[in-house]
DSSP file (Angstrom, degrees, kcal/mol; ACC not computed):
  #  RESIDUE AA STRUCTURE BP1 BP2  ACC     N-H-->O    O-->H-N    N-H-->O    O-->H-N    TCO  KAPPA ALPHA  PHI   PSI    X-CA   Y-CA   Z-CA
    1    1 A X              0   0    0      0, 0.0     2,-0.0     0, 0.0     0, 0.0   0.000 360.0 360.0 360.0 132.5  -10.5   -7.8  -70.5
    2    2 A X        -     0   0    0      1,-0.1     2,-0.1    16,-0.0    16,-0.0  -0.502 360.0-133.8 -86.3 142.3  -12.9   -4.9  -69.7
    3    3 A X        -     0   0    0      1,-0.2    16,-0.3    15,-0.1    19,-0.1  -0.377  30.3 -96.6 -97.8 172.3  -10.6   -1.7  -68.7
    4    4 A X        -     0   0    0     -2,-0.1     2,-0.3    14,-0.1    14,-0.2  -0.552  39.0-131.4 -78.9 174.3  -11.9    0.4  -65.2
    5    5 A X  B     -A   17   0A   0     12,-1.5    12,-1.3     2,-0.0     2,-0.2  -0.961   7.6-148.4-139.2 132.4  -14.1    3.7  -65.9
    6    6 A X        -     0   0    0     -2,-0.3     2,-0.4    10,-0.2    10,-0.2  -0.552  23.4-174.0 -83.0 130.4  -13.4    7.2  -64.4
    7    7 A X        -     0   0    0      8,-0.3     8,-1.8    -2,-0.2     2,-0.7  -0.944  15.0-139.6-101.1 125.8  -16.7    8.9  -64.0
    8    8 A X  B     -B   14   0B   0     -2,-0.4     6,-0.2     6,-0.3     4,-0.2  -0.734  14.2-149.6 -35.4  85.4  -17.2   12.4  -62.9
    9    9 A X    >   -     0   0    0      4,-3.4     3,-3.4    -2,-0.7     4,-0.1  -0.124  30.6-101.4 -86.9-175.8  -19.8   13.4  -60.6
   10   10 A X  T 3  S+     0   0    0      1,-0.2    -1,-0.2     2,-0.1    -2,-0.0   0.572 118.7  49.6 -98.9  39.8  -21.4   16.3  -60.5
   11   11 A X  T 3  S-     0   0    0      2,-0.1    -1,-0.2     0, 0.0    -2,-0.1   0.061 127.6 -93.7-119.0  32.5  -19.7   18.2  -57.5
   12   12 A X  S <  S+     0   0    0     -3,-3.4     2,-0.6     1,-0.2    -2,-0.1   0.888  78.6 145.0  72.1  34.7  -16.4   17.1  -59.4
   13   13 A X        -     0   0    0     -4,-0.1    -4,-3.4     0, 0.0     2,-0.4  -0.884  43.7-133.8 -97.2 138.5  -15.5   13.6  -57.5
   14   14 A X  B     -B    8   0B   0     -2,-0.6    -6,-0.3    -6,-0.2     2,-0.2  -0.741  20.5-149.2 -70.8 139.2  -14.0   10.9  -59.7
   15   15 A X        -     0   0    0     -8,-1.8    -8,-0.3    -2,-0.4     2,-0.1  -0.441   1.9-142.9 -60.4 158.4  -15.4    7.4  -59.4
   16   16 A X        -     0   0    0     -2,-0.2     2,-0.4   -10,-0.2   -10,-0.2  -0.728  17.2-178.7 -95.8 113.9  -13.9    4.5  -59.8
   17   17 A X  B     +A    5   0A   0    -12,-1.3   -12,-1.5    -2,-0.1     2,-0.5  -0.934   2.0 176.9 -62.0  98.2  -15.4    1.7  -61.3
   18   18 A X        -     0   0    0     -2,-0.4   -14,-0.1   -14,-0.2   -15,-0.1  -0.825  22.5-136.2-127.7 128.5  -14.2   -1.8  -61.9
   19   19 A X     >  -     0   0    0     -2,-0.5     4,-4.9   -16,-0.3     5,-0.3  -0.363  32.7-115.3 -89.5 155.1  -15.7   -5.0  -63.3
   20   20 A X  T  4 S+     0   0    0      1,-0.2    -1,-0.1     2,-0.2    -2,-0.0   0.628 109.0  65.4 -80.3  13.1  -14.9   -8.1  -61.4
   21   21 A X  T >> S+     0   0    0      2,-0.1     3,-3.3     3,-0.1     4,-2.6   0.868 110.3  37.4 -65.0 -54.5  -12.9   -9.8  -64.1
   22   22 A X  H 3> S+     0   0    0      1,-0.3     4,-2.5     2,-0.2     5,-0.2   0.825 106.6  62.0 -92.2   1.0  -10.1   -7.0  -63.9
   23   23 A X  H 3< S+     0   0    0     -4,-4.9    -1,-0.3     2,-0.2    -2,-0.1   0.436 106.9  50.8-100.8  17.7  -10.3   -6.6  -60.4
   24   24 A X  H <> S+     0   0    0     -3,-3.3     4,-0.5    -5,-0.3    -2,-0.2   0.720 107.2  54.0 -66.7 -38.9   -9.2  -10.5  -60.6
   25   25 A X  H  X S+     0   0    0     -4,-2.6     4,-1.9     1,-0.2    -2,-0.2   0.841 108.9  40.1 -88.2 -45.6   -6.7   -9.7  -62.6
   26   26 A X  H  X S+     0   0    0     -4,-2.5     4,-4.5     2,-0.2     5,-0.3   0.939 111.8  59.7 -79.8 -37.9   -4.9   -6.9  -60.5
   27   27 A X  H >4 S+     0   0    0     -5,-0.2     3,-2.4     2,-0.2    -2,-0.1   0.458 108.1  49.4 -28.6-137.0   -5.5   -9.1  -57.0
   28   28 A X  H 3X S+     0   0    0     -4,-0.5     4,-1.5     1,-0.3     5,-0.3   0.180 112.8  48.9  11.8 -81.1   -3.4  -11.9  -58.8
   29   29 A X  H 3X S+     0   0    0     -4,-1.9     4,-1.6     2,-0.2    -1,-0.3   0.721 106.5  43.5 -66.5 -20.9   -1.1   -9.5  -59.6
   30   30 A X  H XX>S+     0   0    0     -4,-4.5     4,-3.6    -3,-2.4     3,-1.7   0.988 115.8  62.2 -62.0 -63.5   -0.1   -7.3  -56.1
   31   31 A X  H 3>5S+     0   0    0     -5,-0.3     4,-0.7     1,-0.2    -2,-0.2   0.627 106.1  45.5  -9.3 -63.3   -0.3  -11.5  -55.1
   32   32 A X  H 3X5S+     0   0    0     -4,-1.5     4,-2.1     1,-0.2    -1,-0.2   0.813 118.3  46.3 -25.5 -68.8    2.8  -11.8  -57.7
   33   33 A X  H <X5S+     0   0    0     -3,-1.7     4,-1.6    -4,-1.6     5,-0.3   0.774 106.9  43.4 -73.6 -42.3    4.0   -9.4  -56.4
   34   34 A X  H  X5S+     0   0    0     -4,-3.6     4,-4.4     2,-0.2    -1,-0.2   0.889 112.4  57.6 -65.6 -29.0    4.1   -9.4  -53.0
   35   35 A X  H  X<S+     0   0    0     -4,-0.7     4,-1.7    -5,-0.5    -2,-0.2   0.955 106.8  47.1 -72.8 -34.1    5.2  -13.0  -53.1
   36   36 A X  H >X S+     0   0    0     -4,-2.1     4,-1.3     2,-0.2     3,-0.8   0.971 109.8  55.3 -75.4 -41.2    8.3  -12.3  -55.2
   37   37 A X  H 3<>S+     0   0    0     -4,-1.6     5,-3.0     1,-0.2     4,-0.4   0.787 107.7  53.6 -27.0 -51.0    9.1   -9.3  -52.7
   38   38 A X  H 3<5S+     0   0    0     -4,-4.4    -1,-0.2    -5,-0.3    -2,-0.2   0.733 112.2  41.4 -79.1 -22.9    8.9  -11.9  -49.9
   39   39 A X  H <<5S+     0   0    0     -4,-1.7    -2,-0.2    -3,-0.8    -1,-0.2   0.769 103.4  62.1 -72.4 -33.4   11.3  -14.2  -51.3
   40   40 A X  T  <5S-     0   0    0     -4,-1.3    -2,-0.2    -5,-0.1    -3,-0.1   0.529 117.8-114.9 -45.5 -34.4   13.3  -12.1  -52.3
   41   41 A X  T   5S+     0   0    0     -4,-0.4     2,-0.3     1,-0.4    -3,-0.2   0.682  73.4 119.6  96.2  13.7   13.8  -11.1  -48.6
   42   42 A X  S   <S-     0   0    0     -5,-3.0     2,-0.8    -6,-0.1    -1,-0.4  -0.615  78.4-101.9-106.0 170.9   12.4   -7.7  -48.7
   43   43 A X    >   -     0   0    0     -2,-0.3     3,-2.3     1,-0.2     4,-0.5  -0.885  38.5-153.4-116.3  95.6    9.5   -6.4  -46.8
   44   44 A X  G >> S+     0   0    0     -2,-0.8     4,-3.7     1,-0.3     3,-2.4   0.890  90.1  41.6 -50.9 -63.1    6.6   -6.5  -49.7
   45   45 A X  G 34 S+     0   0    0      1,-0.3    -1,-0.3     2,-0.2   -11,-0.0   0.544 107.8  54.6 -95.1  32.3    4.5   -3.9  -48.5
   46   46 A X  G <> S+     0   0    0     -3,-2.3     4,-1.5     3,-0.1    -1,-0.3   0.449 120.6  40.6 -90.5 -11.5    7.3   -1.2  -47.3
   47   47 A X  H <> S+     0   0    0     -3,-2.4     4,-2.0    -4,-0.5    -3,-0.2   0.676 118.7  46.1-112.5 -17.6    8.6   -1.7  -51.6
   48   48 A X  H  X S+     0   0    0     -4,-3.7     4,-1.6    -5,-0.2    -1,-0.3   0.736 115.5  43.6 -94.7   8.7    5.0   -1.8  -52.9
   49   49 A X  H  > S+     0   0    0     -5,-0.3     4,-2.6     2,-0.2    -2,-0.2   0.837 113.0  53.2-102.8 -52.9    4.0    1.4  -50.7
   50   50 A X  H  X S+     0   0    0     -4,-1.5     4,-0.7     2,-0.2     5,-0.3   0.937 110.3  48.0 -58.5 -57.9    7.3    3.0  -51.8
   51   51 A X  H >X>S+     0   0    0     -4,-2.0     4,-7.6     1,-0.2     3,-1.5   0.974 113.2  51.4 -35.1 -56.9    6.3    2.3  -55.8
   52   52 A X  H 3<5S+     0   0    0     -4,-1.6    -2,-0.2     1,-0.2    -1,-0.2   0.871 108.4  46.3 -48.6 -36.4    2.9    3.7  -55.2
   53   53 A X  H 3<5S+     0   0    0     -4,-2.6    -1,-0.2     1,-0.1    -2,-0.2   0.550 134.9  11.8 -89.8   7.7    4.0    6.6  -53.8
   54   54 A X  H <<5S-     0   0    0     -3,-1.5    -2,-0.2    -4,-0.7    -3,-0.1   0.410  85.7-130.8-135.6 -15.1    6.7    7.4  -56.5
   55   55 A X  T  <5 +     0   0    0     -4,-7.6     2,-0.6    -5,-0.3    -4,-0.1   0.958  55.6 146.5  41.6  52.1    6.1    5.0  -59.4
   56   56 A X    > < -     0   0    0     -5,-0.9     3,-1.7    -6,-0.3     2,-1.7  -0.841  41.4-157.7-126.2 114.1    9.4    4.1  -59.5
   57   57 A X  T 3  S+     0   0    0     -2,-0.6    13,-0.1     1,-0.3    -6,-0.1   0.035  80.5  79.1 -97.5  34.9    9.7    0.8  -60.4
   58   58 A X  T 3  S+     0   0    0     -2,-1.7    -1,-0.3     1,-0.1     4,-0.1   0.682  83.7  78.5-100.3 -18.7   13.5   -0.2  -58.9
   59   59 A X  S <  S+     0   0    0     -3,-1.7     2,-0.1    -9,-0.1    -1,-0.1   0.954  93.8  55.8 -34.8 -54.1   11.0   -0.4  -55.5
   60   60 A X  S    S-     0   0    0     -4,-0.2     2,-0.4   -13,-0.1     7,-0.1  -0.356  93.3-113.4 -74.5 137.9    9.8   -4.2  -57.1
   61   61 A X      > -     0   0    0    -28,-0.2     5,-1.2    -2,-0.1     6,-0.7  -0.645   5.5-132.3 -77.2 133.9   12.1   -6.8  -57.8
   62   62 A X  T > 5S+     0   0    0     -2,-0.4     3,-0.7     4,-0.2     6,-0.2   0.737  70.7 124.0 -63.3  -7.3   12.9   -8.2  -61.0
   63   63 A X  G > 5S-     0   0    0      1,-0.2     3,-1.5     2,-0.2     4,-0.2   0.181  88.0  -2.0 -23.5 155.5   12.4  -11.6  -59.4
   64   64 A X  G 3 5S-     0   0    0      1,-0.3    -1,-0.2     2,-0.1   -28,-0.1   0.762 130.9 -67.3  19.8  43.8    9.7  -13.8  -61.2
   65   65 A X  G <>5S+     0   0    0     -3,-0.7     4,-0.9     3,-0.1    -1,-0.3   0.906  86.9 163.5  17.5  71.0    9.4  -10.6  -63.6
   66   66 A X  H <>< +     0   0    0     -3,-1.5     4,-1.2    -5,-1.2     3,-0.2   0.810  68.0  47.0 -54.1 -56.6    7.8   -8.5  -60.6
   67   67 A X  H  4 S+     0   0    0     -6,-0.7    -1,-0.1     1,-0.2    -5,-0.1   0.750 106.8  47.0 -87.8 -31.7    8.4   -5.7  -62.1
   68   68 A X  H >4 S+     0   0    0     -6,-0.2     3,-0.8     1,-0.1    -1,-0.2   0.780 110.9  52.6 -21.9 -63.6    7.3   -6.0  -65.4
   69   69 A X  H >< S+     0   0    0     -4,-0.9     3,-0.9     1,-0.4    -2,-0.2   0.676 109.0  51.3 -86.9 -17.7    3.9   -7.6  -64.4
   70   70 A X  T 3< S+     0   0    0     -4,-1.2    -1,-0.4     1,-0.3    -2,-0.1   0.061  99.0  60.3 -96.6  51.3    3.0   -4.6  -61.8
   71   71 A X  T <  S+     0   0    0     -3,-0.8    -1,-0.3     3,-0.0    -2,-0.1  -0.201  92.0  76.3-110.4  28.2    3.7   -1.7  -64.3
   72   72 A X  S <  S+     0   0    0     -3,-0.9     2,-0.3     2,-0.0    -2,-0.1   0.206  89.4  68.0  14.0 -39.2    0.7   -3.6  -66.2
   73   73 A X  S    S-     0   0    0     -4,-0.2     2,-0.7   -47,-0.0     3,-0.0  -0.778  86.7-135.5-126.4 138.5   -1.5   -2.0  -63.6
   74   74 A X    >>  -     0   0    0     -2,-0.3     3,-1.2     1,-0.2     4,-0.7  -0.900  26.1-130.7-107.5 138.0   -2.0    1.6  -63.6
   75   75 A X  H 3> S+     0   0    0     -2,-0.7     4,-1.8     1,-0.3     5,-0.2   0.662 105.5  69.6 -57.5 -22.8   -1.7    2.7  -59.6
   76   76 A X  H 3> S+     0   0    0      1,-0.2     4,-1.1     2,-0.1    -1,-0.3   0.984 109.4  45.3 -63.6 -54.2   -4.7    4.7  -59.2
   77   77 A X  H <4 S+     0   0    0     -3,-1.2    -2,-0.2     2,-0.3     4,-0.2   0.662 105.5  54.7  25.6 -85.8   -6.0    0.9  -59.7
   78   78 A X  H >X S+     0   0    0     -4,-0.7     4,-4.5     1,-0.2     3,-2.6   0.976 112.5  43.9 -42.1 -63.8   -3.9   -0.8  -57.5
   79   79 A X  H 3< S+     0   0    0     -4,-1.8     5,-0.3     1,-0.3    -2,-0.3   0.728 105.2  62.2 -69.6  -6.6   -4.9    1.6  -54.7
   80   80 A X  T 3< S+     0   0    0     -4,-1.1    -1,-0.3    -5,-0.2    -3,-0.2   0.568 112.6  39.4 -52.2 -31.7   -8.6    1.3  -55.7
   81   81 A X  T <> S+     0   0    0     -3,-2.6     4,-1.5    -4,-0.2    -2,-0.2   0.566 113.7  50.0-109.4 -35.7   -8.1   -2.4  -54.8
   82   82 A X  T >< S+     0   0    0     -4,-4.5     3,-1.3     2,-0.2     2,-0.8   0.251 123.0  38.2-100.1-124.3   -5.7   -2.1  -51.5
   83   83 A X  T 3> S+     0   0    0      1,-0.3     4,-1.7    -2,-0.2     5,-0.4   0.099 113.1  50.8 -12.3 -58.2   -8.4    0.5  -50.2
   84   84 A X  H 3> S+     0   0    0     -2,-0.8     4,-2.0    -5,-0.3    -1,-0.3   0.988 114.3  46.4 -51.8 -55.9  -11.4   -1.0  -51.3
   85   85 A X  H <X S+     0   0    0     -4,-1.5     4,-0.7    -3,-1.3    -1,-0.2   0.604 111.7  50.5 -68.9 -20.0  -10.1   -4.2  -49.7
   86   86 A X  H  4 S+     0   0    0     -3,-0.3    -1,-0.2     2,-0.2    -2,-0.2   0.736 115.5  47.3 -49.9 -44.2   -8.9   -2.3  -46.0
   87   87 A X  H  < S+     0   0    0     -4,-1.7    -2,-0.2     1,-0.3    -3,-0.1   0.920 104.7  54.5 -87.0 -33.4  -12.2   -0.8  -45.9
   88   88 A X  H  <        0   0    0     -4,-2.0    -1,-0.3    -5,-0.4    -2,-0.2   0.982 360.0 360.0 -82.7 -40.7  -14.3   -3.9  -46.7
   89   89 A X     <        0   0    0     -4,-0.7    -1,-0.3     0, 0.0    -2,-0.2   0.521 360.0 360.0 -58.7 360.0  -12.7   -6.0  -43.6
């Protein structure tokens, strides 16, 4: 699985760039995630908002090994994906 790549431009913005294989692959997993969150009985995007913003991974449930499979995914990523995907609707 092809990994993202950080570019630099030249008035010092990072890029991100992501092929559409791995930005299957993390979709599928916030999915995962959210969906184990929701069974769980917790309110999925106040515990994934709360990871992002602390990377502290007691936010996720160990449920369907939620927590595991999103520390997979490195959060600049994630939010690369829940941005990208705000913005595009």
């Amino acid at each position: 699985m092809a990994e993202q790549r950080n570019e630099r431009t030249e008035d010092s913005t990072i890029t991100f760039t992501m092929d559409k294989e791995r930005e299957a692959y993390i979709r599928n997993i916030i999915t995962l995630v959210y969906e184990a969150l929701r069974i769980k009985g917790y309110d999925p995007v106040s515990q994934i908002v709360g990871y992002l913003l602390t990377e502290d991974p007691t936010y996720i449930t160990n449920y369907n090994n939620a927590r595991s499979i999103i520390r997979k995914v490195d959060r600049d990523e994630l939010l690369n994906i829940i941005v990208s995907n705000y913005i595009s609707q």
